[in-house]
Every structure is written in structure tokens, then in C-alpha cells.
C-alpha positions as CSV (number, residue, x, y, z in Angstrom):
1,X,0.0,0.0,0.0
2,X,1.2,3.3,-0.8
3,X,2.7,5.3,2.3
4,X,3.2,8.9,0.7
5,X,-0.4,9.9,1.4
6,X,-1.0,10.0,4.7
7,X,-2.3,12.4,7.1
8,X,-2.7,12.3,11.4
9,X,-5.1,14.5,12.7
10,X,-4.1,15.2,16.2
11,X,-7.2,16.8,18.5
12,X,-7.3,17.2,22.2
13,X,-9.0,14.5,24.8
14,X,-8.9,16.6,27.5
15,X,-6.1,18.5,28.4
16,X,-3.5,20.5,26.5
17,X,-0.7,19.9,28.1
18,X,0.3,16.6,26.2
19,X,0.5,17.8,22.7
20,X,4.6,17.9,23.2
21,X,4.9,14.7,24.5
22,X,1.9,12.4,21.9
23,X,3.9,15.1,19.0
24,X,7.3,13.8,20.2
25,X,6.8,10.5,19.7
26,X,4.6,11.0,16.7
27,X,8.1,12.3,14.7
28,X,10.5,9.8,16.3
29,X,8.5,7.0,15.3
30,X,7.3,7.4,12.3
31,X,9.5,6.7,9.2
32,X,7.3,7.4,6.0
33,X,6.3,10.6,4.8
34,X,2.9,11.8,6.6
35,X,1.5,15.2,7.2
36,X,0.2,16.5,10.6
37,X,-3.0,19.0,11.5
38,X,-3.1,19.5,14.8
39,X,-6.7,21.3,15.5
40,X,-7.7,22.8,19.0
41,X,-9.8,25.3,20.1
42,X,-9.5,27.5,23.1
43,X,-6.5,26.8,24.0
44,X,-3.3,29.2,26.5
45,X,-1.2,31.1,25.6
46,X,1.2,28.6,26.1
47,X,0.3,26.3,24.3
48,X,0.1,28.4,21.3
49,X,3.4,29.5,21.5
50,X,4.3,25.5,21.4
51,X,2.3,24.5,18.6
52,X,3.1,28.2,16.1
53,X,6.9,27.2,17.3
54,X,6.8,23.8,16.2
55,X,4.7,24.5,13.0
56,X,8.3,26.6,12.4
57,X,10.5,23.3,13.0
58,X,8.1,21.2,11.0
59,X,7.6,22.1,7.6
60,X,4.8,19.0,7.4
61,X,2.5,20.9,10.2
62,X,-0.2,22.7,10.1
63,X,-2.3,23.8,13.0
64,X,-5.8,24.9,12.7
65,X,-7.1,27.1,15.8
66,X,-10.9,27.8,16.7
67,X,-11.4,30.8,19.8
68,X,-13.2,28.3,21.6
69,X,-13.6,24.8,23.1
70,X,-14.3,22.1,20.9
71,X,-16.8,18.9,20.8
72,X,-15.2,15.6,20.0
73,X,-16.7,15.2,16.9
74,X,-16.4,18.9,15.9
75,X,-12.3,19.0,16.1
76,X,-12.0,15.4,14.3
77,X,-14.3,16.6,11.5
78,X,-12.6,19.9,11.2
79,X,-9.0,17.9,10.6
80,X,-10.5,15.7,7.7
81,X,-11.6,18.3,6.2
82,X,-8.9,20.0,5.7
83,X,-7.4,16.1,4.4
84,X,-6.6,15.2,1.1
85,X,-4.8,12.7,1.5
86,X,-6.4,8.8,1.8
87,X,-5.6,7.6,4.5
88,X,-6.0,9.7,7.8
89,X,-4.9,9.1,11.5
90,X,-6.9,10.8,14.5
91,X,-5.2,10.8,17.1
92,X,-5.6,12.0,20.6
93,X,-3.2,13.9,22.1
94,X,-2.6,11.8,25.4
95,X,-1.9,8.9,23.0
96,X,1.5,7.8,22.5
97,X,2.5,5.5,19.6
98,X,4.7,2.5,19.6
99,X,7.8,1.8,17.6
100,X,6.2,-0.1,14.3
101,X,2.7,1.4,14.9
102,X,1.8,2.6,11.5
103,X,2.4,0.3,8.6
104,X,0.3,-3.0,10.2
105,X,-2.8,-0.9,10.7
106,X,-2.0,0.1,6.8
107,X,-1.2,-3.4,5.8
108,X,-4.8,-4.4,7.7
109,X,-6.6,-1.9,5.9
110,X,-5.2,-3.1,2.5
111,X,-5.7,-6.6,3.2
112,X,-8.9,-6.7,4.6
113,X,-11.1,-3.8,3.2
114,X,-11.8,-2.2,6.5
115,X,-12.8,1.6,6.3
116,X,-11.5,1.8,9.9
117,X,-8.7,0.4,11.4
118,X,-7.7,0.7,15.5
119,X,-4.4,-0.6,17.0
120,X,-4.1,-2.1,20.2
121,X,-4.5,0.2,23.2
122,X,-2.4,-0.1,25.9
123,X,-2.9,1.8,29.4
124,X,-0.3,1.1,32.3
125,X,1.1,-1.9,30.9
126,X,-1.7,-3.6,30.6
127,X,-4.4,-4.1,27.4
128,X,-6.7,-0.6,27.7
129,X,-9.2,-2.0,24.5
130,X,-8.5,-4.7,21.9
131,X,-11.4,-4.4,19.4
132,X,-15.0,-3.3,21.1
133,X,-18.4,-5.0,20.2
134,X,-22.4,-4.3,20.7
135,X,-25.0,-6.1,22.6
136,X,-28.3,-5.3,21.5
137,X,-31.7,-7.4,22.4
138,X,-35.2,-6.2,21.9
139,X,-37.7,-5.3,24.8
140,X,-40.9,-4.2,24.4
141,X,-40.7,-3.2,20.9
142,X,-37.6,-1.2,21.6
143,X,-33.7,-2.6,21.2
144,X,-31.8,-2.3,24.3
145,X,-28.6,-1.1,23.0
146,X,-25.1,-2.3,25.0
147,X,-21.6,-2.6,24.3
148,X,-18.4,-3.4,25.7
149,X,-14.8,-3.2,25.2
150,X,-12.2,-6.0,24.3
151,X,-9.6,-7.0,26.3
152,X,-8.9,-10.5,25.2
153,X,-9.0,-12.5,21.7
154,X,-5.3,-10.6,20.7
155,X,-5.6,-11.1,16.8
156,X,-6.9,-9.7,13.8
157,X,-10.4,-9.3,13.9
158,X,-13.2,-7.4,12.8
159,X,-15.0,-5.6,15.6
160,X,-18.2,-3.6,16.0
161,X,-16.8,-0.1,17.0
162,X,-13.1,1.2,17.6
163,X,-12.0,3.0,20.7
164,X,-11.0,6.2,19.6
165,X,-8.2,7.2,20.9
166,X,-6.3,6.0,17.7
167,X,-7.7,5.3,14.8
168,X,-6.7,5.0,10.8
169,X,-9.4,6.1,8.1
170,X,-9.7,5.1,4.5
171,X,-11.5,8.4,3.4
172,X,-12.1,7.2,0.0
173,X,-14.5,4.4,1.7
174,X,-16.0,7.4,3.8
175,X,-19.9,8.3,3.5
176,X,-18.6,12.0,3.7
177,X,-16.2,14.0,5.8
178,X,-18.5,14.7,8.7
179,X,-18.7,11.4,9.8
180,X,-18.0,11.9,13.6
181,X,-21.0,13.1,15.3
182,X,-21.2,15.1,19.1
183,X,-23.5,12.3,20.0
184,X,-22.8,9.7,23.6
185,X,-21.6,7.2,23.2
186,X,-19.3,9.0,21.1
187,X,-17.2,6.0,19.7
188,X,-20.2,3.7,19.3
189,X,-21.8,6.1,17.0
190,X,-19.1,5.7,15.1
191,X,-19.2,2.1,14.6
192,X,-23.4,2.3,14.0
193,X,-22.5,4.5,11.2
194,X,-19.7,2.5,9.9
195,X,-22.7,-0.8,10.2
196,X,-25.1,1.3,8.1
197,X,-23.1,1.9,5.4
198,X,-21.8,-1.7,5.3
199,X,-18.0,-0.7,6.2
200,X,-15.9,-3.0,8.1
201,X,-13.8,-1.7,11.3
202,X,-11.1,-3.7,12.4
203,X,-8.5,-4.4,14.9
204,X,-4.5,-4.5,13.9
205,X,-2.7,-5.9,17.3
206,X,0.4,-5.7,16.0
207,X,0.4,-2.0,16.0
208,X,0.4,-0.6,19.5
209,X,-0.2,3.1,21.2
210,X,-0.3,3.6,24.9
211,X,-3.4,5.8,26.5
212,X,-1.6,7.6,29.4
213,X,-4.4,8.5,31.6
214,X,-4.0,11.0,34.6
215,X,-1.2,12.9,34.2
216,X,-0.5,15.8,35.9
217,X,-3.0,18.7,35.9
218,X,-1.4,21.7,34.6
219,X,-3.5,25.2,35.5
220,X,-4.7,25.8,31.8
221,X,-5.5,22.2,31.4
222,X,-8.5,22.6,34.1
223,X,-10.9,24.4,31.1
224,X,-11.0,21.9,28.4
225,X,-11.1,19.0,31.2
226,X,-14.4,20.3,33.0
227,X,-15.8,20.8,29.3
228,X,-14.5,16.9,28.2
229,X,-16.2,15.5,31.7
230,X,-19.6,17.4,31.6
231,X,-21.8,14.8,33.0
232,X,-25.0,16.8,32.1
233,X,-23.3,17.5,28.8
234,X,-23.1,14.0,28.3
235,X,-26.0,12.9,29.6
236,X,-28.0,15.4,26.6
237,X,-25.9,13.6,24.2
238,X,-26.7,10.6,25.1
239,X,-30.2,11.5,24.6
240,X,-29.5,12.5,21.1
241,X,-27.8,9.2,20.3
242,X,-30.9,7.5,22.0
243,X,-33.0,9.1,18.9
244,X,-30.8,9.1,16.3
245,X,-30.7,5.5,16.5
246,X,-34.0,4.3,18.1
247,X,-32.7,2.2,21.1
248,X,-32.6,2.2,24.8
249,X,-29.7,3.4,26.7
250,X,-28.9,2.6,30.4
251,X,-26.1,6.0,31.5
252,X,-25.5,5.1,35.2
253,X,-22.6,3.9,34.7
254,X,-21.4,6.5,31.9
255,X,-22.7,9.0,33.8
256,X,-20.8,7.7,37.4
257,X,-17.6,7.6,35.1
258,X,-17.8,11.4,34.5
259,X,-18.5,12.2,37.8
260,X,-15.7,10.7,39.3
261,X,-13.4,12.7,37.0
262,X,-14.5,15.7,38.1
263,X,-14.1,14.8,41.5
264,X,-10.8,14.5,40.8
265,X,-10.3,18.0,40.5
266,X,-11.3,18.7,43.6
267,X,-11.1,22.6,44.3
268,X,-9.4,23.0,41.1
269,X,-13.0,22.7,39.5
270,X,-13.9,25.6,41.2
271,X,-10.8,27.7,41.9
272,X,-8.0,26.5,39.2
273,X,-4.1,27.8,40.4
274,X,-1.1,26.4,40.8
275,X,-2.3,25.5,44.7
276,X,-5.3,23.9,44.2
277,X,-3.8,22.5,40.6
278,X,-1.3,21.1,43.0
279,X,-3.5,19.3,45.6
280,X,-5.6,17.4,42.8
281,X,-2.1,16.0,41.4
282,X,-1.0,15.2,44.7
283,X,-4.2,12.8,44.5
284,X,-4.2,11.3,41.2
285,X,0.0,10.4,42.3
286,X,-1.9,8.5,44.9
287,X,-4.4,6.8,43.3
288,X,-2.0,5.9,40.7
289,X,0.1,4.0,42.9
290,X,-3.1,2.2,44.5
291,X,-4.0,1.6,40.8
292,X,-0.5,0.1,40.6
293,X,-0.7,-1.9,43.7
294,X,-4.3,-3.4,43.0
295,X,-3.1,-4.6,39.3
296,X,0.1,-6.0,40.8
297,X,-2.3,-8.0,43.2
298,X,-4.2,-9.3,39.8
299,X,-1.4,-10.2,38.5
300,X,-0.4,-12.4,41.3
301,X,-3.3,-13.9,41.7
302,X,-3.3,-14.9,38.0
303,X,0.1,-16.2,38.5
């Protein structure tokens, strides 16, 4: 398959301090020619100054810049639009890609047909999502709509929906460029659109990116988290997907899952400086070690 036309979108999750460290390893590891937009929208002063400095280094960047905070669906449209290359990467920027992570997912695409492609996901040395599927059973005249993500079965294999934290897109199999919509489950829509227009997603293990989940909070990363982890935010969205699709959703535990992040903040939410920035990473260095501790016990007890 032909390497020269290739761009990676690279948006946001939730914070803007790791666009140095997901662009780092972006350049050092990959060795064909490729094209980066990074979009972002309401985003510090400092992390302008990175990204216009960078686009000075890197003659193969281009960053696009909104004055305000973007949806999910709104920054990863807004890169492939600006594509005209093939094949596109989105990638989020707390994503870190392997040595060897590119030409697999390319060789996958090629060999199999798939629109979509996903690598493996790994999150503190352990599998974060290999490959994700639905679960959907009627009730009442109405389908009860599920899913779940993958952390076994570590082969090739077409899968419902991808996690997208990294994903590869054959945009000549696309329906159109605006195919990520600011609907919750965000990723799952994805995949119920792929399904509709009879496109195939799959998963490529042999390619592998690392999700590194709770860094440390810098002061100007506090806006684009509270807008990531809206829980009423999500919980509208999710009532949007819920029509566009005509199923049954159970959010509890989606909802739960948002909460808990912005817990995490704690006065930070409220009060963001350097103080209160540095009590909330003073807690997520704790729970990451008992996160450490607890998977070290699985791990045993597998043993």
C-alpha cells in the first residue's frame, strides 16, 4: 500500500498539556512521509506558543485554531476536512505511539477492506481495549442497545466499533467528511454508522499506542477537562444518540464515570491555580500508585 499519502489529525482528549509529549513520539517514530494538523480550540497562551513554534520546525504541520472549546466530533471533522490525502490518523493527544505502529494498521486496511482500522490500546502496561463490540436485544418493541470493550482474543479481527483514541481512516470508503457526530456514546456512533453503510472496522494488534491516563493537571489544562467530563453534557448527548438511532440506553454507569473525574479536580474545579492544581495531582500520584498496587495484586493472583 502506498505510504506517501497519509495524514494524522491530532485533537485534544482533555487537556492540552500533552500535545509535546503524543507530537514527540509521533516524529520519532514514524518513518514514511505523513502530514500532521493539529486542530484545538480555546486553547493558552502557552500552548500556542508551542504549537506556532513547532509548526516553524516542522515544515509537514499545520495547525488549525478555533477561539473556543471544541466537541469531540467537531475538532475530528474539522482535521479531515482539511485532508486530502487517503488515509487519515486521528489521534488524541494523550496517546503515545509504539515503535512499528503505522504500517500494520496500513497493511490491515489493504488486506482486509476495513474503512477503519484501530491498533491495540495499551494503558499502564496492561491491554486498555483490543477491538470493542455491541450487545443489542429487543424489549418491548424497543432494542436495548449495549456494548463493551475487548480485552482478550489478541488477533486480527473485525469488531463492532473502535476506541478512539487512535484510529486510521480510509477516506475514499467514507460516507462523507463529517462522519463523527457530538452524540454519547461518542465512539459507538461511530461504529453504527460505519454498520449502516456496510463498512468494516477492524482491529490490527500488532500495532500498538499507549493511553496515558492522569497525568499531571497543569492550571490551563483545568478548562478543556471540566468541558471533556460534563456529566449533564453527556447525559444530553446521550439522549440525542438515543433518537438518532432508536434504542434504549442505560447511562449510570457512563454517567458515574464522569463524575468521578470531576471529582478529581477537587477545588481545582472551582478555583484553578497552581495550589489547588497542585493538591488534585498530589491525589491522582496516589491513586495511581493504588491503581499500581491493585493490578500487581491481579497479576499475582493470575500467577
Amino acid at each position: 500500500m502506498s505510504s506517501d499519502s497519509i495524514v494524522v489529525v491530532v485533537v485534544p482528549r482533555d487537556r492540552f498539556s500533552m500535545f509535546p509529549k503524543c507530537l514527540e513520539a509521533l516524529y520519532a517514530r514514524t518513518y514514511v512521509p505523513f502530514r500532521v494538523i493539529v486542530v484545538a480550540g480555546g486553547i493558552d497562551r502557552r500552548t500556542k506558543d508551542y504549537l506556532h513554534q513547532l509548526r516553524e520546525q516542522k515544515d509537514n504541520l499545520s495547525v488549525v485554531l478555533v477561539d473556543r472549546l471544541l466537541m469531540q466530533g467537531e475538532g475530528r471533522n474539522l482535521g479531515i476536512q482539511q485532508a486530502d490525502e487517503r488515509f487519515c490518523i486521528v489521534l488524541e493527544n494523550d496517546t503515545i505511539v509504539h515503535e512499528n505502529w503505522l504500517f500494520p494498521m496500513l497493511d490491515c486496511m489493504r488486506e482486509e477492506g476495513a474503512a477503519v482500522v484501530m491498533p491495540l490500546i495499551w494503558w499502564y502496561g496492561r491491554i486498555h481495549a483490543a477491538g470493542a463490540m455491541f450487545e443489542e436485544r429487543e424489549k418491548d418493541g424497543k432494542v436495548v442497545f449495549h456494548h463493551k470493550i475487548l480485552y482478550t482474543g489478541i488477533r486480527r479481527k473485525q469488531i463492532d466499533y473502535p476506541e478512539c483514541h487512535c484510529v486510521l481512516i480510509d477516506r475514499r470508503l467514507l460516507p462523507g467528511t463529517a462522519i463523527f457526530d457530538d452524540v454519547e456514546p461518542f465512539d459507538v456512533d461511530l461504529g453504527l454508522t460505519l454498520r449502516k453503510y456496510g463498512l468494516k472496522v477492524f482491529l490490527e494488534p500488532r500495532s500498538g499506542v499507549t493511553y496515558s491516563a492522569l497525568p499531571q493537571w497543569e492550571v490551563h489544562d483545568i478548562p478543556p477537562f471540566k468541558f471533556r467530563w460534563d456529566a449533564a453534557a453527556w447525559e444530553a448527548r446521550n439522549r440525542l444518540f438515543m433518537n438518532k438511532w432508536g434504542v434504549r440506553y442505560e447511562p449510570s454507569s457512563k454517567l458515574a464515570s464522569y463524575r468521578r473525574q470531576l471529582l478529581r479536580l477537587g477545588f481545582a474545579r472551582w478555583y484553578p491555580n497552581k495550589f489547588t492544581v497542585g493538591l488534585s495531582n498530589v491525589g491522582v500520584r496516589l491513586e495511581k500508585k493504588l491503581l499500581s498496587f491493585v493490578m500487581q495484586g491481579f497479576s499475582h493472583e493470575a500467577n
